[in-house]
C-alpha positions, 0 to 999 in steps of 0.5 A: 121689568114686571116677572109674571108667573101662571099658575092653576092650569091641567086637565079636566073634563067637559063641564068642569072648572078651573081657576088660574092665577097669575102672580106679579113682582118686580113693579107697581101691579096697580099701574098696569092694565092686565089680561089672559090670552089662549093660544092653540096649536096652529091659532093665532094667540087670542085675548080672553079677557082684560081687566084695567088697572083699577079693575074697573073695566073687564073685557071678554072675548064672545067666545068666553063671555058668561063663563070666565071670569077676570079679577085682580087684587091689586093688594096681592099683586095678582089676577086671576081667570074662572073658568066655568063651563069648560069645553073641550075648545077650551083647551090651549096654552093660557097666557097673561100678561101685563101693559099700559096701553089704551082700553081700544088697543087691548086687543092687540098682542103687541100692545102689551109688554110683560109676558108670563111663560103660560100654562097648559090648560087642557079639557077632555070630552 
């Protein structure tokens, strides 16, 4: 079982940044492929970002493309999100998550099975 805990979320404003962490224990971090999720109220949860297990492959949704980041340091245990270029869109629960499924299935939720409680990120105009 792989305990995931979010940290780095708040507010801030339009044009601003803000760097999220996401710490792992309980299993083998290097095994698992992980990613960052958003959801906002009345959306559906939404993948932001994915990064394999070897860090050698990133996925960005259009939405975020050139101005978020993923990186993971397998060393540490830990992935972490950039976030740059904020917009007031940007604004939802942030999510990561860990799984062992395929890079075509990354886009699924349901493809992946370890969860963090997610943070609040929430950018003001």
């Amino acid at each position: 079982q792989v305990h995931l805990v979010e940290s780095g979320g708040g507010s801030v404003q339009a044009g601003g940044s803000l760097r999220l962490s996401c710490a792992a224990s309980g299993g083998t971090f290097s095994s698992y492929a992980m990613a960052w999720f958003r959801q906002s109220p009345g959306k559906e949860r939404e993948m932001i970002a994915a990064i394999t297990n070897g860090g050698g492959y990133q996925y960005y949704a259009d939405s975020v493309k050139g101005r978020f980041t993923i990186s993971r340091d397998n060393a540490k245990n830990t992935v972490a999100l950039q976030m740059s270029s904020l917009k007031p869109e940007d604004t939802a629960v942030y999510y990561c998550a860990a799984g062992k499924g395929t890079v075509s299935s990354y886009v699924y939720t349901n493809s992946w099975n370890f969860w963090g409680q997610g943070t609040q990120v929430t950018v003001s105009s």
